[in-house]
C-alpha positions in Angstrom: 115.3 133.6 16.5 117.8 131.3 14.8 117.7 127.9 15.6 118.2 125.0 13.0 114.7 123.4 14.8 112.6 127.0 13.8 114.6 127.1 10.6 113.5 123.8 9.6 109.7 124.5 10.2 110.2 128.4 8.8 111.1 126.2 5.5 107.9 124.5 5.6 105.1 125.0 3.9 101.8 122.8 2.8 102.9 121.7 -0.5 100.0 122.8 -3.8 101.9 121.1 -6.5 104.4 118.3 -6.6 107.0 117.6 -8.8 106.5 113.9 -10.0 109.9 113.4 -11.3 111.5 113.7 -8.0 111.2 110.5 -5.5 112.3 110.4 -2.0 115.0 108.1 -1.4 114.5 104.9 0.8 117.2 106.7 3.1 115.3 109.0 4.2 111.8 106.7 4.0 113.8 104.8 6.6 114.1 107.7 8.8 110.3 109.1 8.3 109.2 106.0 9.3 111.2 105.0 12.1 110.3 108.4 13.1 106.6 107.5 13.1 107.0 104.0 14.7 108.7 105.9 18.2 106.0 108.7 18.0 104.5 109.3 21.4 100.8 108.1 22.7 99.0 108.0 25.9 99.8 104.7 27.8 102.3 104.2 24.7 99.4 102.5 23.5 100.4 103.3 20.0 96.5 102.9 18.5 97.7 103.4 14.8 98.5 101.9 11.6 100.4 103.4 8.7 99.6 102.4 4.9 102.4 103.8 2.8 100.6 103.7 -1.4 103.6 104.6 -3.1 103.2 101.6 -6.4 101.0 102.3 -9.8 98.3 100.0 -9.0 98.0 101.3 -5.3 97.9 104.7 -6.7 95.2 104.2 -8.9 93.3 102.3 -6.4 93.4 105.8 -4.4 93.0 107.8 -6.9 89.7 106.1 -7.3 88.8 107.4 -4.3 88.4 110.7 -5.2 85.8 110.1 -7.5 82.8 112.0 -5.8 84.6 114.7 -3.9 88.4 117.0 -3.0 89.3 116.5 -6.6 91.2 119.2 -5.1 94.2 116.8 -3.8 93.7 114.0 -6.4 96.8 115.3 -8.3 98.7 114.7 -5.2 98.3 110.7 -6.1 100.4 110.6 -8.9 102.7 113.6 -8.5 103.9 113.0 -4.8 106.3 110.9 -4.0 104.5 108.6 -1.5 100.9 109.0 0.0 100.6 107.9 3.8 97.4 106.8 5.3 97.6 107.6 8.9 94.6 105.4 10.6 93.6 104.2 14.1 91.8 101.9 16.3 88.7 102.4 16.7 88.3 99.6 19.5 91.2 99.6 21.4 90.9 96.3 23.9 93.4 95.0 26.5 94.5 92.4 23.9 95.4 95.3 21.4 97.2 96.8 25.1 98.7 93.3 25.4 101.1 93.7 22.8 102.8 96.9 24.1 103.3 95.1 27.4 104.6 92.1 25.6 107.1 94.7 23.7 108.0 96.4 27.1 109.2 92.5 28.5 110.7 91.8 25.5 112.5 95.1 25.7 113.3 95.0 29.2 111.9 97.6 30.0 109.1 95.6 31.8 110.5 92.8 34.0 108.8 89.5 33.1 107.3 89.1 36.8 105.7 92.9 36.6 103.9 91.9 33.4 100.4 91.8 35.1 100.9 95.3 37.2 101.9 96.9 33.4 97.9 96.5 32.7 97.1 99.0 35.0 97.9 101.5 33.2 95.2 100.7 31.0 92.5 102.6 32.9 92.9 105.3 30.5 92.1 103.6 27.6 89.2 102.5 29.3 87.9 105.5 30.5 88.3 107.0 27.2 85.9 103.9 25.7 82.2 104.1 25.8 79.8 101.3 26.6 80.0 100.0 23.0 83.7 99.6 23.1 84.3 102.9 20.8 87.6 104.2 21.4 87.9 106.1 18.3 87.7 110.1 19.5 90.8 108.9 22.3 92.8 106.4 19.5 92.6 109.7 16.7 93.9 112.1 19.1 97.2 109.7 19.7 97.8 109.5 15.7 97.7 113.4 15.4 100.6 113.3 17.8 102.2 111.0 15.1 101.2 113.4 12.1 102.5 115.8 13.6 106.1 114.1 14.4 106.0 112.8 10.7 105.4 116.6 9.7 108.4 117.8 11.8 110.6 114.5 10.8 109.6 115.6 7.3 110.7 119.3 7.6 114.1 118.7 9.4 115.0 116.1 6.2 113.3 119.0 3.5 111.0 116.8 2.5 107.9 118.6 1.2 104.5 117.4 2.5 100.7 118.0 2.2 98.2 116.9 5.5 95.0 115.9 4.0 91.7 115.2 5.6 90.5 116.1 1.8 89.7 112.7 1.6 86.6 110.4 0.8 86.6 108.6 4.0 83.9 106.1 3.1 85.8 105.7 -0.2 89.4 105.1 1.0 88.1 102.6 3.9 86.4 100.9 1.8 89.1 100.4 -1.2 92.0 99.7 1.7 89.7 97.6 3.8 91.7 94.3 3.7 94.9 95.9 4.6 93.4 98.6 6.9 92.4 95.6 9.0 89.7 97.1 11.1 91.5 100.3 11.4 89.7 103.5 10.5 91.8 106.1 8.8 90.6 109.9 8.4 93.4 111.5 7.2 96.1 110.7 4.8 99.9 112.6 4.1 101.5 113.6 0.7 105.3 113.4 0.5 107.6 114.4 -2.1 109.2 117.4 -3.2 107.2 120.7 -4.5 106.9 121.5 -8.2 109.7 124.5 -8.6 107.3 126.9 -10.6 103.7 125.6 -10.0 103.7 125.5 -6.6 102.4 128.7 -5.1 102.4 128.3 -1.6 106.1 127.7 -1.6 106.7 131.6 -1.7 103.9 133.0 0.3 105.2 134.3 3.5 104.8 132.4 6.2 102.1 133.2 8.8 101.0 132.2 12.3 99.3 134.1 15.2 101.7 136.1 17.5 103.5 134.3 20.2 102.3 136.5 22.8 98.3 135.3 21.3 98.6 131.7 22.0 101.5 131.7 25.0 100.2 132.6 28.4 103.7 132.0 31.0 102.6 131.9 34.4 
């Protein structure tokens, strides 16, 4: 097939070893982000936060976190460009839902009088919240969908990348607790641009199951 959308992701690869002399520009940061921020989510609710360590002393505060365990991606810390941490709400509330109805008025896509009849789409965060208010298994799912755009945005600007739940959970929640905020994060993206001759994954051939294995047309 040949299609700049298949080429794009044909191009893509997880990304081994970065090349820390190359930065991406705050262009294309702009556009990653943006891309992020209008990332789809059940009700819109939008359950995420996104803490971008990209300056030497928030580096080194992550790359203390890797002191016990996936050593494996600590070089990622310093030789990416930017590492995201992608993190969610683990007790999404009608007040947190308040805000995207407040954004839909202010919009217009909400008219001011309909404000209270927006809330009822809120049943599904609420059936996706047991009786101690933990929304966390329906909040993550809604922040994959948002990985995955930023992994898409990050191919179609041939940006290199690296998806990592190789991370110290306990570690990084604690050491980014203030600006975390209550959010939990779980898993974290390197960007930046792949080293030219150490990284080995760049020219392995690209593999995924059949089409005809995971497509069933009915």
């Amino acid at each position: 097939m040949t299609h700049s959308i298949i080429d794009d992701l044909s191009w893509r690869r997880t990304t081994k070893k970065y090349d820390r002399t190359r930065k991406v520009s705050q262009e294309e940061l702009d556009v990653l982000f943006e891309a992020m921020r209008l990332s789809a989510s059940s009700i819109n609710s939008q359950p995420w936060k996104f803490i971008v360590i990209e300056s030497d002393a928030a580096k080194e505060r992550m790359n203390k976190t890797f002191a016990h365990k996936f050593q494996f991606n600590q070089p990622h810390v310093f030789d990416s460009s930017q590492i995201i941490l992608l993190a969610h709400n683990p007790h999404y509330t009608r007040e947190d839902y308040a805000e995207v109805v407040d954004n839909g008025v202010k919009d217009g896509r909400t008219k001011p009088e309909e404000r209270e009849n927006a809330f009822g789409s809120f049943i599904f965060a609420e059936l996706n919240t047991d009786d101690s208010g933990n929304t966390a298994p329906w909040a993550k799912a809604q922040l994959y969908i948002a990985l995955g755009n930023a992994l898409h945005t990050l191919a179609r600007l041939k940006i290199d990348s690296t998806p990592m739940e190789g991370i110290d959970t306990d570690l990084v929640n604690a050491e980014f607790k203030e600006e975390l905020d209550g959010y939990q994060c779980d898993v974290a993206l390197a960007i930046g641009y792949r080293h030219p001759e150490e990284d080995y994954n760049s020219t392995l051939p690209k593999s995924r199951r059949s089409l005809e294995s995971v497509l069933v047309r009915l």
